[in-house]
DODOMI-514172 format. One record per atom (N, C-alpha, C): residue number from 1; y, z, x; residue in one letter. Coordinates in steps of 0.1 Angstrom, whole numbers, plus 5000, padded with zeros to 4 digits. Last residue first. Example, Ala and Ser with C-alpha at 12.3 -4.5 7.8 and 13.67 -1.06 7.14 Angstrom:
    n  north    up  east  res
    2   4978  5071  5128    s
    2   4989  5071  5137    s
    2   5000  5079  5129    s
    1   4943  5078  5132    a
    1   4955  5078  5123    a
    1   4967  5078  5132    a
//
This chain:
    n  north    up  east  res
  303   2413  4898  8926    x
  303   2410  4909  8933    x
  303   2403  4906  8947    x
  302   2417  4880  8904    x
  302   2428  4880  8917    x
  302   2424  4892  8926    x
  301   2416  4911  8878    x
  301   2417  4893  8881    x
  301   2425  4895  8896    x
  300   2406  4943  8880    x
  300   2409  4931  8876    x
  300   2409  4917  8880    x
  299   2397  4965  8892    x
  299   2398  4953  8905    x
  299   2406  4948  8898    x
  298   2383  4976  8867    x
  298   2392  4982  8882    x
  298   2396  4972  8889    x
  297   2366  4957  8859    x
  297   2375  4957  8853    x
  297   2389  4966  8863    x
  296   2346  4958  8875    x
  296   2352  4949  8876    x
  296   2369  4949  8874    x
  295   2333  4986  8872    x
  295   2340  4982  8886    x
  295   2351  4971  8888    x
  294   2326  4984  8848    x
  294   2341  4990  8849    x
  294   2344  4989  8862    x
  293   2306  4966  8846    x
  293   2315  4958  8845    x
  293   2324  4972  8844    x
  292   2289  4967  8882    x
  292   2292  4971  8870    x
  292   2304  4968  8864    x
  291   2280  4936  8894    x
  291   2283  4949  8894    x
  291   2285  4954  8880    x
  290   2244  4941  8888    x
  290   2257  4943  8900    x
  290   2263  4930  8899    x
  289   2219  4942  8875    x
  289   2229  4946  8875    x
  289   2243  4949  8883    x
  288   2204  4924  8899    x
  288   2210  4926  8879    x
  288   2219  4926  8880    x
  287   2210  4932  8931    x
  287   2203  4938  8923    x
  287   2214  4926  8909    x
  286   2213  4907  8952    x
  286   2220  4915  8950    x
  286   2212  4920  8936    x
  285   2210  4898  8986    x
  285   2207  4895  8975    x
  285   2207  4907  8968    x
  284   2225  4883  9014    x
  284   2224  4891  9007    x
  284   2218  4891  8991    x
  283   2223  4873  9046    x
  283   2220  4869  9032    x
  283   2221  4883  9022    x
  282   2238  4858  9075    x
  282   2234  4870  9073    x
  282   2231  4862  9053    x
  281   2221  4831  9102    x
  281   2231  4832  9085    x
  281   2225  4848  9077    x
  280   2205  4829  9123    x
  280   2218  4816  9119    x
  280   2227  4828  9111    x
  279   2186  4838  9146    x
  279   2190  4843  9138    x
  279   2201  4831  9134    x
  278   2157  4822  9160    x
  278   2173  4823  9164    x
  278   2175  4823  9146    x
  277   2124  4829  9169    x
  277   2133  4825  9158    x
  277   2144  4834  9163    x
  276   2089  4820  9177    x
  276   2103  4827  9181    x
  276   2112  4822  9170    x
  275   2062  4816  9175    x
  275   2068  4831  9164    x
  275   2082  4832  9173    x
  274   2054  4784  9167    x
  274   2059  4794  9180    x
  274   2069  4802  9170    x
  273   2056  4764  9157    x
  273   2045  4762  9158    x
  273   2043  4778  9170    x
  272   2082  4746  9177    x
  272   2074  4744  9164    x
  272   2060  4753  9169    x
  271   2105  4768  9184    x
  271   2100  4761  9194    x
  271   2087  4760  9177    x
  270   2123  4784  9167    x
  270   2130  4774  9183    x
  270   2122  4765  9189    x
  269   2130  4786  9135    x
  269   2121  4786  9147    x
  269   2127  4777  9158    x
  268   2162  4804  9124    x
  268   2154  4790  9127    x
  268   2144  4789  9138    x
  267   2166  4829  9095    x
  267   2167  4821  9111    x
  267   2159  4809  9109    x
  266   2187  4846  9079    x
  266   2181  4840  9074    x
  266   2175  4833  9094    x
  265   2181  4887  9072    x
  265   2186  4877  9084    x
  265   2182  4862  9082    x
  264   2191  4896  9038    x
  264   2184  4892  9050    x
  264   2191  4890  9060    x
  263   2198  4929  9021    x
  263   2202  4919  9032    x
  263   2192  4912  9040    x
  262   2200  4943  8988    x
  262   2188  4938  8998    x
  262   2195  4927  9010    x
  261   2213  4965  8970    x
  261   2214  4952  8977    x
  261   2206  4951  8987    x
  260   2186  4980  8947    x
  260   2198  4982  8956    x
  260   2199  4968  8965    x
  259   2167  4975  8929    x
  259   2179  4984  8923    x
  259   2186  4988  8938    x
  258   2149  4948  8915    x
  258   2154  4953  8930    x
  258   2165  4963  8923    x
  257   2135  4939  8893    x
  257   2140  4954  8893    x
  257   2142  4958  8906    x
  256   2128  4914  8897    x
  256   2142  4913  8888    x
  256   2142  4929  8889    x
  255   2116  4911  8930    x
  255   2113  4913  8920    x
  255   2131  4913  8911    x
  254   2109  4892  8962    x
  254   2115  4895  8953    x
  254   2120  4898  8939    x
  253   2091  4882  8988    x
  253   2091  4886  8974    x
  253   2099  4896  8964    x
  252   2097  4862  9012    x
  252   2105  4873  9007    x
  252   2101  4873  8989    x
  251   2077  4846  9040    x
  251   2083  4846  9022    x
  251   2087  4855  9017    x
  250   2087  4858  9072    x
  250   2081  4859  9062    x
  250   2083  4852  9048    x
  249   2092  4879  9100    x
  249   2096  4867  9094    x
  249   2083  4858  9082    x
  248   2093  4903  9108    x
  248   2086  4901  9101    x
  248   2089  4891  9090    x
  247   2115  4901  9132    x
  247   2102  4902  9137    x
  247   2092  4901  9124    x
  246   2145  4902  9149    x
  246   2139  4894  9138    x
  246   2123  4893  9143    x
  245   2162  4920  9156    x
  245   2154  4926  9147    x
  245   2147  4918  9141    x
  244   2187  4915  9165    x
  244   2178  4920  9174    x
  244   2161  4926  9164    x
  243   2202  4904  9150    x
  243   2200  4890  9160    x
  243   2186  4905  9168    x
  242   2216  4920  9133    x
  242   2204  4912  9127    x
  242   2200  4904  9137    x
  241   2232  4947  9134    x
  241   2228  4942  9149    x
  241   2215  4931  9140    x
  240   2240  4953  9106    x
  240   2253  4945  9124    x
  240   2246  4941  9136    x
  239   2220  4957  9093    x
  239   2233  4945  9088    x
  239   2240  4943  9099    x
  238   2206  4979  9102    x
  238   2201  4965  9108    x
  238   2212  4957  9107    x
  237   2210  5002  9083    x
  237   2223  5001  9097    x
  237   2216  4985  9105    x
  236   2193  4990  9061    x
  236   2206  4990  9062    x
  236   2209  4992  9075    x
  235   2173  4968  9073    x
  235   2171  4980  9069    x
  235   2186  4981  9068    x
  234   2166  4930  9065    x
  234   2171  4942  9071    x
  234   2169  4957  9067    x
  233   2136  4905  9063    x
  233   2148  4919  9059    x
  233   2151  4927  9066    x
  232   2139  4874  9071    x
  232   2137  4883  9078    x
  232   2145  4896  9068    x
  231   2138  4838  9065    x
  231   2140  4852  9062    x
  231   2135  4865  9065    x
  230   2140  4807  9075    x
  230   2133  4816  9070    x
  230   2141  4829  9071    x
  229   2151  4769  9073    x
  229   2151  4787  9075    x
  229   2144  4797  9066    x
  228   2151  4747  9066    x
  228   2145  4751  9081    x
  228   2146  4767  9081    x
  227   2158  4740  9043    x
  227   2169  4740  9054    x
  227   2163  4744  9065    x
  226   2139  4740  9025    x
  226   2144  4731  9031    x
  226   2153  4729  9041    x
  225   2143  4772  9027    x
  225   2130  4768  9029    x
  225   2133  4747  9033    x
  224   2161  4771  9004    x
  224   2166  4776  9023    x
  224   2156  4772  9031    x
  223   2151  4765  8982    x
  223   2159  4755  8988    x
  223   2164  4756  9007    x
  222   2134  4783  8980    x
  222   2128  4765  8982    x
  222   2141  4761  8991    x
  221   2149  4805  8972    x
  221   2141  4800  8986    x
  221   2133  4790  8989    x
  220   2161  4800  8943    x
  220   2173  4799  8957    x
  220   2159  4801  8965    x
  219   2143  4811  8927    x
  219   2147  4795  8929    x
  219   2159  4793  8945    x
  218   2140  4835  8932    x
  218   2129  4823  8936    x
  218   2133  4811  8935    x
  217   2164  4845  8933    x
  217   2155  4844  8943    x
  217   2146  4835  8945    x
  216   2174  4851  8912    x
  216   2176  4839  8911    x
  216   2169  4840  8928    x
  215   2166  4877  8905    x
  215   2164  4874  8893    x
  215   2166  4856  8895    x
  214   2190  4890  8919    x
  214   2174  4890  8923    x
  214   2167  4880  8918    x
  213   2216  4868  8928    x
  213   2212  4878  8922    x
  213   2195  4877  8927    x
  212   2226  4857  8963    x
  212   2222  4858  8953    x
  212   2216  4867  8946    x
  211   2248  4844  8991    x
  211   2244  4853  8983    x
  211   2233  4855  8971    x
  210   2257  4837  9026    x
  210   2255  4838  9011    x
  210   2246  4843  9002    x
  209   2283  4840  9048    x
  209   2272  4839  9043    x
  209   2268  4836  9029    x
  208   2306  4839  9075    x
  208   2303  4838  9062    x
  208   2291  4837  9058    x
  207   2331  4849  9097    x
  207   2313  4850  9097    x
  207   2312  4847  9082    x
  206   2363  4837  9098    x
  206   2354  4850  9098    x
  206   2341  4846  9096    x
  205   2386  4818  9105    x
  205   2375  4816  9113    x
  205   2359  4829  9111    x
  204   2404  4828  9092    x
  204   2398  4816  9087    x
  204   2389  4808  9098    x
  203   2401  4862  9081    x
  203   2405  4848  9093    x
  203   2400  4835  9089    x
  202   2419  4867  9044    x
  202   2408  4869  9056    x
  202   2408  4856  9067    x
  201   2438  4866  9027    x
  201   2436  4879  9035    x
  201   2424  4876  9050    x
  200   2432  4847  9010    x
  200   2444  4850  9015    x
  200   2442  4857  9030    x
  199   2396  4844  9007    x
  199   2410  4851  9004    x
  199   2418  4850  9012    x
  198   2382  4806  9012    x
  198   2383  4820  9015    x
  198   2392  4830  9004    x
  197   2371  4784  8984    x
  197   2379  4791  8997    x
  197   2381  4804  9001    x
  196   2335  4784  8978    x
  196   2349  4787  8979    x
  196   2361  4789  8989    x
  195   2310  4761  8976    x
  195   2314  4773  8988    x
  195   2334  4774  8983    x
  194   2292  4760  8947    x
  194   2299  4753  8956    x
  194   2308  4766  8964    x
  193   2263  4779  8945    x
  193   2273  4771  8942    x
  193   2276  4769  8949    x
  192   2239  4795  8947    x
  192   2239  4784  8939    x
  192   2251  4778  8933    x
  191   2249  4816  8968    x
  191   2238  4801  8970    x
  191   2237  4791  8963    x
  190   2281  4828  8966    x
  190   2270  4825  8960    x
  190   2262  4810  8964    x
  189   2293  4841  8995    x
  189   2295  4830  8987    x
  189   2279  4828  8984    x
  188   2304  4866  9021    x
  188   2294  4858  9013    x
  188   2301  4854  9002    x
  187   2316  4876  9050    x
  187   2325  4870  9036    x
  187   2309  4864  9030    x
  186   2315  4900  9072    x
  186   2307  4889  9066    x
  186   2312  4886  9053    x
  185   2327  4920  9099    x
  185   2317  4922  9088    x
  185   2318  4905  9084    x
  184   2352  4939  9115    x
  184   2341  4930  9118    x
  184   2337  4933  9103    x
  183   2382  4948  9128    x
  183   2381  4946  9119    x
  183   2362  4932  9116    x
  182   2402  4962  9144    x
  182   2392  4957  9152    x
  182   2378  4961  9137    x
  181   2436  4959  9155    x
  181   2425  4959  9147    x
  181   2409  4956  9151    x
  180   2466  4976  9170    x
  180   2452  4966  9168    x
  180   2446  4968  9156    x
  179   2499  4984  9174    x
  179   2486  4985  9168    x
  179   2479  4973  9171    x
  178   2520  4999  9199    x
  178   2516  4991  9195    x
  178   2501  4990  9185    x
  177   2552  5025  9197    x
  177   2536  5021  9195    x
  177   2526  5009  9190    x
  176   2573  5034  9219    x
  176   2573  5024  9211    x
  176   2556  5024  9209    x
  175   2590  5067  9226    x
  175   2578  5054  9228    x
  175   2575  5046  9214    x
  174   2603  5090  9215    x
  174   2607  5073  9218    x
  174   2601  5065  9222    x
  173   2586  5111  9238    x
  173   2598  5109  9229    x
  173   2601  5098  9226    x
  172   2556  5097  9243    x
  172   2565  5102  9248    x
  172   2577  5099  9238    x
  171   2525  5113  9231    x
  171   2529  5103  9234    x
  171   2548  5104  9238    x
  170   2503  5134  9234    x
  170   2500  5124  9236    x
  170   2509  5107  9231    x
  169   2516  5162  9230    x
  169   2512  5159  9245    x
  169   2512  5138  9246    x
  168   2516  5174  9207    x
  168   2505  5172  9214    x
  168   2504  5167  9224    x
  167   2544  5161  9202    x
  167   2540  5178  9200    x
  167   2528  5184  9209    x
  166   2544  5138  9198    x
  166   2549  5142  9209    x
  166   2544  5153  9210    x
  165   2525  5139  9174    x
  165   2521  5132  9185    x
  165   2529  5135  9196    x
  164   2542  5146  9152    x
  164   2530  5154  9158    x
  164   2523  5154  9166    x
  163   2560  5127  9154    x
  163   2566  5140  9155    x
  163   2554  5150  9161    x
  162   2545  5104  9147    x
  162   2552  5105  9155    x
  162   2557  5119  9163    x
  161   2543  5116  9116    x
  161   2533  5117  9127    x
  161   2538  5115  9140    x
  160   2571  5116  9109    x
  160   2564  5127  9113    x
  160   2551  5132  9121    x
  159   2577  5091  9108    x
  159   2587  5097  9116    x
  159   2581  5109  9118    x
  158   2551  5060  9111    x
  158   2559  5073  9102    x
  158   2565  5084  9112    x
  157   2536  5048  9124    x
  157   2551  5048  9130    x
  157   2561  5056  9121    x
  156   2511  5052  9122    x
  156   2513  5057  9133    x
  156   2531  5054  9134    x
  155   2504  5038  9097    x
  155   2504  5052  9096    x
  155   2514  5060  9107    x
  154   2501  5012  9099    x
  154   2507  5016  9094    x
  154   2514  5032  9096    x
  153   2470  5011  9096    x
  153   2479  5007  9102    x
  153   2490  5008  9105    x
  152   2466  5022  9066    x
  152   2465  5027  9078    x
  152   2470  5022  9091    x
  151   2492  5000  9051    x
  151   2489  5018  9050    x
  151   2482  5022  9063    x
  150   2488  4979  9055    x
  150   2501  4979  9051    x
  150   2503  4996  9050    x
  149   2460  4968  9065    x
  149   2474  4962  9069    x
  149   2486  4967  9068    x
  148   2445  4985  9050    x
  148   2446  4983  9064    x
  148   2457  4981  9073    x
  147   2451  4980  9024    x
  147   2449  4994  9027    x
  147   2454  4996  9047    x
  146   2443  4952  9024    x
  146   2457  4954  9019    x
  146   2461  4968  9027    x
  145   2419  4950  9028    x
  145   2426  4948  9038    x
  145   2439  4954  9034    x
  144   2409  4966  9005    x
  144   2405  4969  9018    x
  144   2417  4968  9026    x
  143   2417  4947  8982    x
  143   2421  4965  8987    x
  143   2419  4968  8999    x
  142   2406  4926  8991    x
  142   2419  4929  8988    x
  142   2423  4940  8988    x
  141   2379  4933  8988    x
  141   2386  4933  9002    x
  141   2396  4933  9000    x
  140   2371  4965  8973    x
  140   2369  4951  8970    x
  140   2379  4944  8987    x
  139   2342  4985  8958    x
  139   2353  4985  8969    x
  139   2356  4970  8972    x
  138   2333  4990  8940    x
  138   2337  4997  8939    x
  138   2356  4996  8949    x
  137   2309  4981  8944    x
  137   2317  4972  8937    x
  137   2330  4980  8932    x
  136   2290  4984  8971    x
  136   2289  4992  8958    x
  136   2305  4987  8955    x
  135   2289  4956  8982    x
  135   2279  4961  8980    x
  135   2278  4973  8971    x
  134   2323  4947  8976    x
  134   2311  4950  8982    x
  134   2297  4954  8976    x
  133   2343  4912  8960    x
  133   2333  4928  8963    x
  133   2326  4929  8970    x
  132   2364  4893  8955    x
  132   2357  4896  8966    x
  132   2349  4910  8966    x
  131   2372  4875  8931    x
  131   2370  4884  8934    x
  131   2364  4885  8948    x
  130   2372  4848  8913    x
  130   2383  4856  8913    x
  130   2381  4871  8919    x
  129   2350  4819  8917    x
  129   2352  4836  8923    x
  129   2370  4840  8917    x
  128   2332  4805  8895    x
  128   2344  4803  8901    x
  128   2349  4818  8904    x
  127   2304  4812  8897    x
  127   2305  4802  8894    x
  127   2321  4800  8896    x
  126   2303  4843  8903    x
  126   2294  4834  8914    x
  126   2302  4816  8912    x
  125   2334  4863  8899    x
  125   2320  4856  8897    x
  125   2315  4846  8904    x
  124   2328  4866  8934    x
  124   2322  4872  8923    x
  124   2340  4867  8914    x
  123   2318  4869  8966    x
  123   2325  4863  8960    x
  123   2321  4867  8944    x
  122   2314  4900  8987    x
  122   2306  4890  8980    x
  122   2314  4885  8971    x
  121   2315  4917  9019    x
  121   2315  4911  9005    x
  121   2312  4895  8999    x
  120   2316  4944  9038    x
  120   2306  4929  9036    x
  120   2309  4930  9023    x
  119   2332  4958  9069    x
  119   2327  4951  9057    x
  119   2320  4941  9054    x
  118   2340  4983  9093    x
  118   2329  4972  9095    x
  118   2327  4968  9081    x
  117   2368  4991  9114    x
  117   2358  4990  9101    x
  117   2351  4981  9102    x
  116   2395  5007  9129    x
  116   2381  5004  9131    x
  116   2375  5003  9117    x
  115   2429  5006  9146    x
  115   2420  5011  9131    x
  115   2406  5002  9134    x
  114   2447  5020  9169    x
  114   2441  5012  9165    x
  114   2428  5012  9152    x
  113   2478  5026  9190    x
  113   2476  5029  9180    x
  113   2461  5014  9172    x
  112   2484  5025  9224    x
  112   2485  5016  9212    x
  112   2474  5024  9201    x
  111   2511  5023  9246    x
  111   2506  5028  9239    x
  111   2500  5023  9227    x
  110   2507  5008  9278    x
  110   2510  5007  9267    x
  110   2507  5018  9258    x
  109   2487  5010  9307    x
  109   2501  5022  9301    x
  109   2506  5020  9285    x
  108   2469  4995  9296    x
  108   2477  4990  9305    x
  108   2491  5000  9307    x
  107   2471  5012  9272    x
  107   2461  4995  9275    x
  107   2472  4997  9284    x
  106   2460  5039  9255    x
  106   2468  5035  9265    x
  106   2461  5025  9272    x
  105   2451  5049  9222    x
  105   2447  5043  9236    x
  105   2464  5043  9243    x
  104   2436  5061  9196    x
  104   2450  5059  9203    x
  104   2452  5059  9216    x
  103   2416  5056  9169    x
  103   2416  5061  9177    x
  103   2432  5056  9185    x
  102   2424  5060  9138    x
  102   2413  5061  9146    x
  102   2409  5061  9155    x
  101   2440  5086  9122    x
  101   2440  5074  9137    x
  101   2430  5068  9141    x
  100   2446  5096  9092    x
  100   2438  5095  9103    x
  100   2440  5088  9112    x
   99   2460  5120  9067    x
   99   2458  5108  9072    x
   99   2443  5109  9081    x
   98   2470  5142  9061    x
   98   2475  5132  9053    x
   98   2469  5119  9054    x
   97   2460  5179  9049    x
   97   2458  5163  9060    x
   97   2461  5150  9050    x
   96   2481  5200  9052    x
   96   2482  5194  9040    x
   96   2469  5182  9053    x
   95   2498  5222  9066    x
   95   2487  5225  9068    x
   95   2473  5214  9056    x
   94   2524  5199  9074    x
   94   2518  5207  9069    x
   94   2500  5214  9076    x
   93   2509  5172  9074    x
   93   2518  5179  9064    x
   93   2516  5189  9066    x
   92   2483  5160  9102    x
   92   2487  5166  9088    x
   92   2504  5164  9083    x
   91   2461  5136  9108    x
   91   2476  5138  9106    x
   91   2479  5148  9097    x
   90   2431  5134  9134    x
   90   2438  5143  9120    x
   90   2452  5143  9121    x
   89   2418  5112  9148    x
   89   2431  5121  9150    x
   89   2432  5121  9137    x
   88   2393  5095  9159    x
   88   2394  5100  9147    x
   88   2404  5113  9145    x
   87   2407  5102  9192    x
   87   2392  5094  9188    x
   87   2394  5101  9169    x
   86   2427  5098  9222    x
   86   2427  5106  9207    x
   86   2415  5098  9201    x
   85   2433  5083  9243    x
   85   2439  5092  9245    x
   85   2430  5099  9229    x
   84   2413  5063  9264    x
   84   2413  5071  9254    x
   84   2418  5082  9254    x
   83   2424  5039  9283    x
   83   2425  5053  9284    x
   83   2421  5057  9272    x
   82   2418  5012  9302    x
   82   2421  5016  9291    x
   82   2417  5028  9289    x
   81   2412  4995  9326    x
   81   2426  4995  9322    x
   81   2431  5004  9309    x
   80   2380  4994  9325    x
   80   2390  5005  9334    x
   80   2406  5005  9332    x
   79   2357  5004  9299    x
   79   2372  4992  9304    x
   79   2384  4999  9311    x
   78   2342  5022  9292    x
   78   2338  5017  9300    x
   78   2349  5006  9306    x
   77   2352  5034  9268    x
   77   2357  5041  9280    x
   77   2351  5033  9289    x
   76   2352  5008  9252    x
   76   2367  5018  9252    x
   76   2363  5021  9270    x
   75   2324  5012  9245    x
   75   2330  5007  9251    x
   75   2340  5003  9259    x
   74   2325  5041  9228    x
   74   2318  5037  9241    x
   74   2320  5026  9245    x
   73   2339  5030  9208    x
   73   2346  5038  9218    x
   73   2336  5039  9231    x
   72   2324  5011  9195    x
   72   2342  5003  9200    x
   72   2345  5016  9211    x
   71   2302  5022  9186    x
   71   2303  5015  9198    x
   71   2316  5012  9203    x
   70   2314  5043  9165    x
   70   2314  5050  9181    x
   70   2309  5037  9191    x
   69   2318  5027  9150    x
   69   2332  5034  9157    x
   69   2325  5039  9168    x
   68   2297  5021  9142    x
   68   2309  5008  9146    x
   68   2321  5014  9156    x
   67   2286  5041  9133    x
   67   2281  5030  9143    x
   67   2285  5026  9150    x
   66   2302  5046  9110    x
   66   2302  5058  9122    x
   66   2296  5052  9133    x
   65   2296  5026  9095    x
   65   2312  5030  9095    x
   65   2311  5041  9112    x
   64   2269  5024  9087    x
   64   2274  5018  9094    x
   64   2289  5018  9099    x
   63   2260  5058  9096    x
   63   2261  5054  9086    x
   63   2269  5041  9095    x
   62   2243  5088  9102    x
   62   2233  5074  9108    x
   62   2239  5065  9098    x
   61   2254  5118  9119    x
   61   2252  5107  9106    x
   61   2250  5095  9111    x
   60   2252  5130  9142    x
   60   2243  5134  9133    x
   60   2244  5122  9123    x
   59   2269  5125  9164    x
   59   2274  5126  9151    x
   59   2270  5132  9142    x
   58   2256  5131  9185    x
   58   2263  5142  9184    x
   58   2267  5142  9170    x
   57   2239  5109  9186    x
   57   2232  5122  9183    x
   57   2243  5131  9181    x
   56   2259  5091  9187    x
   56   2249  5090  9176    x
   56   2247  5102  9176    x
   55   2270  5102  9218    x
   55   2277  5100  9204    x
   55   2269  5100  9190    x
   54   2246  5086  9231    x
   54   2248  5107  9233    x
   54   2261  5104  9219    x
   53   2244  5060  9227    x
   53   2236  5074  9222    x
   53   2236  5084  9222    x
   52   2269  5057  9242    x
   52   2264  5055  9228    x
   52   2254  5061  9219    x
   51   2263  5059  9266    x
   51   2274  5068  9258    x
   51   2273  5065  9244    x
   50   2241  5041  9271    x
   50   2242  5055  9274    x
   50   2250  5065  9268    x
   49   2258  5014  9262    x
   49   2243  5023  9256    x
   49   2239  5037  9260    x
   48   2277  5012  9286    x
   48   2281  5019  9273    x
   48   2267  5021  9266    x
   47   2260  5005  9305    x
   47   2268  5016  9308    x
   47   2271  5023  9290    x
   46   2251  4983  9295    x
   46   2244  4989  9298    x
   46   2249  5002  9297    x
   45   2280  4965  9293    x
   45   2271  4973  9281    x
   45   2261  4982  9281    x
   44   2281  4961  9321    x
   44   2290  4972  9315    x
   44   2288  4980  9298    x
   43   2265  4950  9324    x
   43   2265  4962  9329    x
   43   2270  4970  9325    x
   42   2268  4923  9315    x
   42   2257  4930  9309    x
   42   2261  4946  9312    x
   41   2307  4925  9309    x
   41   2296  4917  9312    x
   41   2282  4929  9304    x
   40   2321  4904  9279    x
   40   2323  4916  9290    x
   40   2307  4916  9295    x
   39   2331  4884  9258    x
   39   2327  4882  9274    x
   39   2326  4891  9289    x
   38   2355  4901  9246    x
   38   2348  4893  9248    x
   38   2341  4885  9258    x
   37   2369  4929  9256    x
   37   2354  4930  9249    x
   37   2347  4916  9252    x
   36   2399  4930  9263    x
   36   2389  4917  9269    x
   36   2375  4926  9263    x
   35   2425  4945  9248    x
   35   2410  4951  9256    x
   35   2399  4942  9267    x
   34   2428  4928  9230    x
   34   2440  4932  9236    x
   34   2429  4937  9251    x
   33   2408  4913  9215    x
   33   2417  4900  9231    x
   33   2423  4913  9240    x
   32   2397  4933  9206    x
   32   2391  4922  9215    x
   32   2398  4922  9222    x
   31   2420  4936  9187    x
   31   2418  4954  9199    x
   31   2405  4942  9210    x
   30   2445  4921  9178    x
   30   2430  4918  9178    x
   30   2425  4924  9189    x
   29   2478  4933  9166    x
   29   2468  4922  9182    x
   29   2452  4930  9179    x
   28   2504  4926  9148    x
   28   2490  4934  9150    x
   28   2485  4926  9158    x
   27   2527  4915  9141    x
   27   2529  4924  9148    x
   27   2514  4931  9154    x
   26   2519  4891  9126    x
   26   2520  4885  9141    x
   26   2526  4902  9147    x
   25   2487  4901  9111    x
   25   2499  4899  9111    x
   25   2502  4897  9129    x
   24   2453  4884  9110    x
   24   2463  4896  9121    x
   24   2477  4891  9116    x
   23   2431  4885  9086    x
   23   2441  4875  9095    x
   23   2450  4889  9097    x
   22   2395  4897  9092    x
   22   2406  4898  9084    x
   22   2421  4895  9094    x
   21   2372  4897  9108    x
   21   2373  4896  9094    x
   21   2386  4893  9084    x
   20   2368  4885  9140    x
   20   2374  4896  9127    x
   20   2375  4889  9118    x
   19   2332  4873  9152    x
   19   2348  4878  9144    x
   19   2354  4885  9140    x
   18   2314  4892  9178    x
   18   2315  4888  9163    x
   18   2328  4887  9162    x
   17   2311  4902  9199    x
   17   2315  4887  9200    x
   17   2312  4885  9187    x
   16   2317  4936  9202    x
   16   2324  4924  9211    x
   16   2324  4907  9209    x
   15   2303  4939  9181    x
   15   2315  4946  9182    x
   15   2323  4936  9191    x
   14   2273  4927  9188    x
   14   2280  4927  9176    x
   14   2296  4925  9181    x
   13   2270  4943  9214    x
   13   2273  4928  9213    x
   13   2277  4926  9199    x
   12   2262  4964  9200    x
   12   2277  4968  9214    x
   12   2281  4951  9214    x
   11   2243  4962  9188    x
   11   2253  4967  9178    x
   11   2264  4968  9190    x
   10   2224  4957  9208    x
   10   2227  4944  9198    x
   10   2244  4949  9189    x
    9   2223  4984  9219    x
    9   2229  4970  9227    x
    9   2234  4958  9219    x
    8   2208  4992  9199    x
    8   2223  5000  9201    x
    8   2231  4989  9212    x
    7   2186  4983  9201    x
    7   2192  4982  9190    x
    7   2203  4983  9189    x
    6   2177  4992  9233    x
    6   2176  4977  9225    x
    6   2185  4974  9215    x
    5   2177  5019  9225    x
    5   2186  5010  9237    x
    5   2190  4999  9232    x
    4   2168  5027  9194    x
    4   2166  5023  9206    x
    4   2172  5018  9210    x
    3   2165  5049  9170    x
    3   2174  5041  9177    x
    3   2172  5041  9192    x
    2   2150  5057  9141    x
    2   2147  5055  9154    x
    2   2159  5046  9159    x
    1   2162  5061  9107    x
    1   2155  5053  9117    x
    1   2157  5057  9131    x
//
C-alpha cells in the first residue's frame, strides 16, 4: 500500500498515546514516561513523518513489527535529551549471532537499553479462555511477554554483550544499563461472552477488544449495531493507525470461507445523519478454522 504523511502520523500518535500492553517489572520503565512521547507536541511529529518515510523506504519491508520500530526511532531522534546510540544491534559469540538490541539510547546521559513490539491477541477458548493467541496461533502472549521480560530484555546485562559494547565504543567499562519497554497492541475477548480477566502478564490498563469466528458474524452485528457502532475494515499495516482510516463505514459481509483474520475499526457517528465517525473499539474476526489444533496443543493449558 501507498503511505501517506497522513498515515505515518496516525502510526507516530499510535506509539505515543496508546498503552502498553504488558505490566512493567519495578526494574523496567515504560520508554513513554522515560522519553515524554506522551503529549509530545504537533511539530515535533511533523518533524518525525519526515524521518519516517525516508526509513520505510530504506527498509523496503512494509511489516507491522518494522512500522513500530522505525516510528519509536524517528521519534527518538526528534527528543533533544535523547541520543541514539545503536538501532537493531547484532550480539554475537563469536562469529555465532546470539541475539539483538533494539535499540540503545542515552536519556539524559543514562544508558538505556530498550525492546520494541507491537501484538494482538485473542482469548481462546471463547467460552472459558485458558489462552491468549495471535493471529497466526503460533504465537501466544505468555510466551511473548515471558520472552520479553526475562530473555530479550534481559539480554543487555549478560557479561559478554557487555564486553562487546565496551569494544564498540558505545558504553563505558562498568556502566550500569537501564531498560525500557515500549510494548503496544490489543487484548481481545470473544463477543459472545462474558469479558474475562486479563493474563497475569498484561497492564491492567491495556487497549481491549473483541472478537469473533466468521461463521458467528451475523449474529454478533445486530448486536454492535445496537451499540451505536459501525464497522470499518482494516488492511493489515491499518491495525495501528485505525483512527485515520475510517472511511468505508458500512454492513460488513462476512462469509464462513474468510481464510485470513479480518480486523475492524468498530466507531460511533458524531453528529446524526453526518458521515463523520470517532473510532471506539479495534475487532477482529477470525477465519473456522483458527486455530489449529497443534498450535493449541503447543501452548498447552494456562498459555
Amino acid at each position: 500500500m501507498m503511505i501517506s504523511d497522513d498515515f505515518l502520523r496516525a502510526v507516530l500518535r499510535f506509539v505515543c498515546d496508546s498503552k502498553e500492553l504488558i505490566k512493567m517489572p519495578n526494574d523496567v520503565e515504560k520508554l513513554a514516561d522515560l522519553v515524554g512521547f506522551t503529549g509530545v507536541s504537533e511539530a515535533l511529529v511533523d518533524r518525525a513523518v519526515i524521518r519516517f518515510q525516508e526509513r520505510m523506504a530504506r527498509s523496503g519491508r512494509q511489516t507491522l513489527g518494522v512500522m513500530v520500530e522505525c516510528a519509536v526511532f524517528s521519534l527518538l531522534e526528534q527528543i533533544e535529551q535523547v541520543a541514539v546510540l545503536a538501532e537493531n544491534k547484532q550480539i554475537y559469540n563469536g562469529k555465532q549471532t546470539i541475539g539483538e538490541l533494539d535499540t540503545l539510547l542515552r536519556v539524559d546521559q543514562k544508558l538505556v537499553h530498550a525492546e520494541i513490539a507491537v501484538k494482538f491477541y485473542m482469548a481462546y477458548p471463547p467460552e472459558k479462555p485458558e489462552m491468549w493467541l495471535g493471529p497466526n496461533a503460533k504465537d501466544s502472549f505468555k510466551i511473548k511477554a515471558e520472552n520479553l521480560l526475562h530473555h530479550q530484555i534481559r539480554l543487555s546485562e549478560k557479561v559478554m554483550v557487555k564486553r562487546q559494547l565496551c569494544e564498540e565504543g558505545l558504553m563505558g567499562e562498568g556502566e550500569m544499563v537501564g531498560h525500557a519497554l515500549c510494548v503496544k497492541g490489543v487484548l481481545f475477548h470473544h463477543a459472545l461472552h462474558a469479558v474475562p480477566a486479563l493474563p497475569d502478564e498484561a497492564a491492567d490498563d491495556c487497549e481491549r477488544g473483541r472478537w469473533c469466528f466468521a461463521h458467528e458474524w451475523a449474529e454478533t452485528y445486530p448486536q454492535l449495531e445496537a451499540e451505536g457502532l459501525h464497522a470499518c475494515m482494516l488492511e493489515r499495516l491499518e491495525w495501528i493507525a485505525a483512527s485515520s482510516v475510517i472511511s468505508d463505514v458500512r454492513k460488513m459481509e462476512v462469509t464462513a470461507e474468510l481464510n485470513r483474520p479480518l480486523m475492524l475499526v468498530l466507531c460511533k457517528r458524531e453528529v446524526a445523519e453526518k458521515q463523520s465517525f470517532t473510532a471506539v473499539e479495534r475487532f477482529f474476526i477470525m477465519p473456522d478454522n483458527w486455530p489449529e489444533k497443534e498450535d493449541v496443543k503447543t501452548h498447552g493449558s494456562k498459555s
